[in-house]
Each structure stands twice: as C-alpha cells, then as structure tokens.
DRENPALO-549173 format. One record per residue (C-alpha): residue number from 0; residue in one letter; x, y, z. Coordinates in nm, 3 decimals, m for minus. Example, Ala and Ser with C-alpha at 12.3 -4.5 7.8 and 13.67 -1.06 7.14 Angstrom:
<pts>
0	A	1.230	m0.450	0.780 .
1	S	1.367	m0.106	0.714 .
</pts>
This chain:
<pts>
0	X	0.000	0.000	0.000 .
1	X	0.260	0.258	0.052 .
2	X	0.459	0.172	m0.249 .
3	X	0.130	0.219	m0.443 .
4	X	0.045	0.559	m0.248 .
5	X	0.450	0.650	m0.333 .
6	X	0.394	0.578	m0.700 .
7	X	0.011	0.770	m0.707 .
8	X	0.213	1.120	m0.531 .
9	X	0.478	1.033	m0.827 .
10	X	0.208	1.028	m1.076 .
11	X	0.047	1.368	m0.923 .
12	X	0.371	1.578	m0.902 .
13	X	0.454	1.497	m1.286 .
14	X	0.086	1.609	m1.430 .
15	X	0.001	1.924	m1.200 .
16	X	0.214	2.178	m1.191 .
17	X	0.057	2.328	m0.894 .
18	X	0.213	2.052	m0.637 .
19	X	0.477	2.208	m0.463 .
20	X	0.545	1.900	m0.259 .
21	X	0.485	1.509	m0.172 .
22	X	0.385	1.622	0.124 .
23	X	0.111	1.876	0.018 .
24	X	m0.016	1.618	m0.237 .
25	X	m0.044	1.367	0.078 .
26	X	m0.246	1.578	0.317 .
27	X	m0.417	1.804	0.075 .
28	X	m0.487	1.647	m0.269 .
29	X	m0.849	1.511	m0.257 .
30	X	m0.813	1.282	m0.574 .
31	X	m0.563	1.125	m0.423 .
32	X	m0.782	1.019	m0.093 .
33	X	m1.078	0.876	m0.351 .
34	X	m0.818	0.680	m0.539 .
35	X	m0.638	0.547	m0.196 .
36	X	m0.988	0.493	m0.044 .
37	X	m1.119	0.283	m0.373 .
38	X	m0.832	0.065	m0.381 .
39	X	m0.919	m0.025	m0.041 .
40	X	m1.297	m0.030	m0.132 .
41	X	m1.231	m0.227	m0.423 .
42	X	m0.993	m0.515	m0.194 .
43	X	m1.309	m0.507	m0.005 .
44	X	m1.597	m0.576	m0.242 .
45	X	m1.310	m0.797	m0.419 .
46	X	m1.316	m0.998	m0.068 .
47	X	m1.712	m1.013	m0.087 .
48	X	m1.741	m0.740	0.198 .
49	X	m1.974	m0.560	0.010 .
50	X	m2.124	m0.335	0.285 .
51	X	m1.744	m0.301	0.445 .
52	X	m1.661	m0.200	0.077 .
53	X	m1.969	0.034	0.013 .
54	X	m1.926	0.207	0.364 .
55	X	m1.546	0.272	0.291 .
56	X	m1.660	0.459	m0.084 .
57	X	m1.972	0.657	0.061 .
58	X	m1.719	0.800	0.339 .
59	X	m1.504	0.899	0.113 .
60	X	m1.740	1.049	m0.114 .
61	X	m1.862	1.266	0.180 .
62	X	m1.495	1.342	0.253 .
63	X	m1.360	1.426	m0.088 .
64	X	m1.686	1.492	m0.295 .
65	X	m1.573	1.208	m0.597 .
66	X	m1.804	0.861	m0.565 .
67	X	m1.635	0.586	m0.724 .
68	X	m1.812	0.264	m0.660 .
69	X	m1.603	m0.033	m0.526 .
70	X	m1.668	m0.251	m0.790 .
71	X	m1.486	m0.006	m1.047 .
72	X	m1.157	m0.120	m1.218 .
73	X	m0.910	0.111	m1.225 .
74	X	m0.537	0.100	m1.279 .
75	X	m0.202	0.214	m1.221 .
76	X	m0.127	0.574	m1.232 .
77	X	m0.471	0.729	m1.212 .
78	X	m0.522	1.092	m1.145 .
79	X	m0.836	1.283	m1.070 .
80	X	m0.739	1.648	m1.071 .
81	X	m0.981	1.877	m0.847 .
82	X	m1.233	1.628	m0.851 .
83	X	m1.515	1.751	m0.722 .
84	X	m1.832	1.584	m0.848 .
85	X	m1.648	1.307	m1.034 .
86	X	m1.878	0.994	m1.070 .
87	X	m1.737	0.682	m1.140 .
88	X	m1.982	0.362	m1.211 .
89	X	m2.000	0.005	m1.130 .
90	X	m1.868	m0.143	m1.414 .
91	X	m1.632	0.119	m1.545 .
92	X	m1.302	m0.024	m1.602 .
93	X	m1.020	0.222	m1.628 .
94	X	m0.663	0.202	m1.800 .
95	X	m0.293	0.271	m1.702 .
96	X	m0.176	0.658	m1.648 .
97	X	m0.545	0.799	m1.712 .
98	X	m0.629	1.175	m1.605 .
99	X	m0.977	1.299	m1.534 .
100	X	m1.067	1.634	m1.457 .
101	X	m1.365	1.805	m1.211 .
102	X	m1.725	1.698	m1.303 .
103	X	m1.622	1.406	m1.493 .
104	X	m1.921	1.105	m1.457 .
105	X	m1.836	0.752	m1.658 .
106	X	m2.178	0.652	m1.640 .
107	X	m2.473	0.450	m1.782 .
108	X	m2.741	0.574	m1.984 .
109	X	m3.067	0.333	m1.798 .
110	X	m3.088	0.139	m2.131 .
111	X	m2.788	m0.125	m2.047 .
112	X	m2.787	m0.401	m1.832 .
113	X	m2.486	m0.597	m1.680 .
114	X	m2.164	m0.424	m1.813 .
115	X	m2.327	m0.056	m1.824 .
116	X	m2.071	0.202	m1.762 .
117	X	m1.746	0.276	m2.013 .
118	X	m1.410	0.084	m2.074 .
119	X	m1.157	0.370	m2.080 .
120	X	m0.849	0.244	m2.202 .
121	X	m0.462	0.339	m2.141 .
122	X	m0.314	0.736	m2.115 .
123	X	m0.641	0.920	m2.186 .
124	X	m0.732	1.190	m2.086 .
125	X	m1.112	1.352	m2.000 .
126	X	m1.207	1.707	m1.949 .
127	X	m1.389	1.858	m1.676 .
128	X	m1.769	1.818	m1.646 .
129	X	m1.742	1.525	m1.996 .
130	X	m1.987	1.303	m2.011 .
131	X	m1.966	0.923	m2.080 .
132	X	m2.243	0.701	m2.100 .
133	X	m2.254	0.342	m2.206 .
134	X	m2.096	0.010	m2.182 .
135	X	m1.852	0.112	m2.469 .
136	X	m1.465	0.156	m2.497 .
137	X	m1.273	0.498	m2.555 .
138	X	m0.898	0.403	m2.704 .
139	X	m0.588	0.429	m2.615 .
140	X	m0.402	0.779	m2.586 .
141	X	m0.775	0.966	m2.708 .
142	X	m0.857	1.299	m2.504 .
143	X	m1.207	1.408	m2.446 .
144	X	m1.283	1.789	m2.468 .
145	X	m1.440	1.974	m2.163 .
146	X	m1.836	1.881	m2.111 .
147	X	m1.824	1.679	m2.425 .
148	X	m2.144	1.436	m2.387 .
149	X	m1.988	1.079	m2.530 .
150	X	m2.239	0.852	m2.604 .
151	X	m2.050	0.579	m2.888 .
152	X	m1.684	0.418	m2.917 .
153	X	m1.417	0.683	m2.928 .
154	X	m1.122	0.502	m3.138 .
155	X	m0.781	0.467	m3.008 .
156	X	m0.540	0.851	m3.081 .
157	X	m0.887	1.031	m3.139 .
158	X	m0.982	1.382	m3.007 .
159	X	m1.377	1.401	m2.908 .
160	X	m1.565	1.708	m2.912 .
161	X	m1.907	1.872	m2.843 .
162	X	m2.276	1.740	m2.773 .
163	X	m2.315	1.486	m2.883 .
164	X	m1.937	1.380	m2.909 .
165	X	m1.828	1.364	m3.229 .
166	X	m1.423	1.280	m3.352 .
167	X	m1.242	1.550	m3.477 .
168	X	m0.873	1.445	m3.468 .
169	X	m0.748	1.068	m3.535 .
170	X	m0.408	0.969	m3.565 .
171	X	m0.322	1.384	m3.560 .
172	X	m0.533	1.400	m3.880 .
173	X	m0.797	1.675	m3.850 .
174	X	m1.109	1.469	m3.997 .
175	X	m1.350	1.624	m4.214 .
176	X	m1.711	1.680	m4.177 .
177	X	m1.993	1.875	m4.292 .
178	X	m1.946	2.128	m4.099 .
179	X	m1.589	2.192	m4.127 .
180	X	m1.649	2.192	m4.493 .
181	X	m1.891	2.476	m4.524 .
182	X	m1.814	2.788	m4.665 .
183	X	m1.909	3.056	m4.439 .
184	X	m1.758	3.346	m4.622 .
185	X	m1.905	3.301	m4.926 .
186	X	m2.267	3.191	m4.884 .
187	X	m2.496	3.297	m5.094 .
188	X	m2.721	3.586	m4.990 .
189	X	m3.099	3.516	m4.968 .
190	X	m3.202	3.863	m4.946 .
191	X	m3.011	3.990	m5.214 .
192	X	m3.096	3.702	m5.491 .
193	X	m3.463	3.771	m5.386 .
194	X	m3.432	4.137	m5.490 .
195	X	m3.252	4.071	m5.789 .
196	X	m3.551	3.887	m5.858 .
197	X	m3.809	4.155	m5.792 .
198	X	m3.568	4.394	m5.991 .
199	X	m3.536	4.173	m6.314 .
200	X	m3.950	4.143	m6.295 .
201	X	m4.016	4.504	m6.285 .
202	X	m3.796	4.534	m6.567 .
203	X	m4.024	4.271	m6.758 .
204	X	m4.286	4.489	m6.658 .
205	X	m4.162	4.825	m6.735 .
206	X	m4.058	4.669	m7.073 .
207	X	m4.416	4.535	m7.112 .
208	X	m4.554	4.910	m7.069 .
209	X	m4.354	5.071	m7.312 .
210	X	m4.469	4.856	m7.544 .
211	X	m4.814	4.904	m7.474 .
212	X	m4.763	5.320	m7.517 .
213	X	m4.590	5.284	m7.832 .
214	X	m4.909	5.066	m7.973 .
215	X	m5.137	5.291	m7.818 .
</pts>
C-alpha cells in the first residue's frame, strides 16, 4: 500500500504543476484520498465485503466529494485532478496513467444491463464536467474535450468534441465533416438574390408598358 500511495504522489507531481510538494499532495490532494480509499474499497468488495466495501466509498465520497463505486476497475497511475463531483460507475473499467478532470461522470445511460458504464483504455485523458455514458470503450491515448457528452466508441489517438461527441482528430489528422467543410464566407445571400428577382421582374414589366404606349 505505501509503495502504491509512493507511485500515485509520483504520478500527481509529474501532471500538476501546482504541487509544490509530496507532502502537500499527501495531506491536501483530494483525488488522491478517492483513489487510496477505492483501492481499499475495491480489496473489499473484491473480498465479498460488500457493505465493508460500500461504507469505505460513501465515506469517502462525503470526505472528498468524488463517488467511485467499489466494484470499479481502475489501474495504475490514475489521477483525478480537483475532482469535485467526479462519478465513477459500477462497471467502469479504467486504464494505465489515465487523467480525469472536475465533473467528470463515466456513467450509464438506464438502457444497459450488466456491463453498463465505459471501458476507458490506457493514457487518456477527460475534461472537466465530460460526459460518458454506455458500456462502450474509448482508445488508447484519445482525449475528451471539456463537457463533451460521449455517447459511442471513441477510437484509439482520437480527439472528441461537443454534444453529442463527435471525432475530430485521429491519428493527428484533422477529420473532415460537414461542418468543417462549409463555406461561411461566401454563402450565398438570400435577401439579395430575392431582390434581384423583384428587380429583373419590374424590368419585364416596365418593358411590357412601353410597349403598350408605343401601340397605343
């Protein structure tokens, strides 16, 4: 347990530069208490101690304000920066050297039953206050952007944006879409080809009138 807690401060001091210290990342960092309190949560509910297990992850909900449930995978190297209002599911299995920010929830959608809740895999990284829902797997080394709303498979090296989620960056290829691909400088004008319209008629009409003096 210690060499684990050493490696977790490691882990910290690397990825925030706002830890000054082991020692302030120790007594102050409330990620790290949810992560220290889950792995003993998770030994727990691993040991069928399920209320000993549940007991251990509400306290330390109430104490750091991140509810991971005990039965939650998670593995080496896992940082929750901030952390407040992180939820973490039952069946949410999490990679090696993962980073999730404040507001994060890996969650179900209600639909699912049995495996309900994400597989995120190794090095990824999740903005604050994302969203993502369902028993499927985000890839290796992908980020998800700040209260992005992920609701399918996020392939490995992919960058996932907006509501709901949508790739934009794979393999450091921007990828296209319909969007991207619009012209927004030169769009036509509807107001202007509807008075070019009205001006070309009264010409037909003015041209019609003439006509009609000359016979008259």
């Amino acid at each position: 347990m210690f060499k684990l807690i050493r490696e977790e401060i490691k882990v910290i001091l690397e990825r925030d530069p706002a830890a000054r210290s082991a020692c302030e990342v120790f007594f102050l960092y409330s990620g790290l208490h949810a992560v220290i309190d889950h792995r003993i949560a998770h030994w727990l509910y691993n040991h069928k101690c399920y209320f000993l297990a549940r007991w251990v992850s509400q306290r330390s909900r109430k104490k750091t304000g991140i509810e991971i449930h005990p039965a939650a995978q998670i593995g080496k190297g896992f940082f929750i920066d901030h952390g407040m209002g992180v939820v973490i599911g039952e069946t949410t299995v999490i990679g090696d050297n993962c980073t999730i920010y404040q507001g994060v929830t890996l969650g179900g959608t209600g639909k699912d039953k049995g495996k309900r809740h994400p597989t995120i895999g190794n090095n990824v990284l999740i903005g604050s206050g994302a969203k993502v829902l369902g028993p499927f797997t985000v890839g290796d080394n992908s980020k998800i952007a700040a209260n992005a709303v992920v609701l399918s498979e996020v392939p490995p090296n992919s960058t996932c944006v907006g509501v709901p989620g949508r790739i934009v960056i794979k393999d450091n290829v921007r990828v296209a879409s319909a969007s991207s691909d619009f012209d927004h400088i030169h769009t036509p004008d509807p107001v202007s080809m509807e008075l070019c319209k009205l001006n070309m008629r009264l010409e037909k009409l003015e041209k019609k009138g003439e006509k009609k003096d000359e016979t008259l």
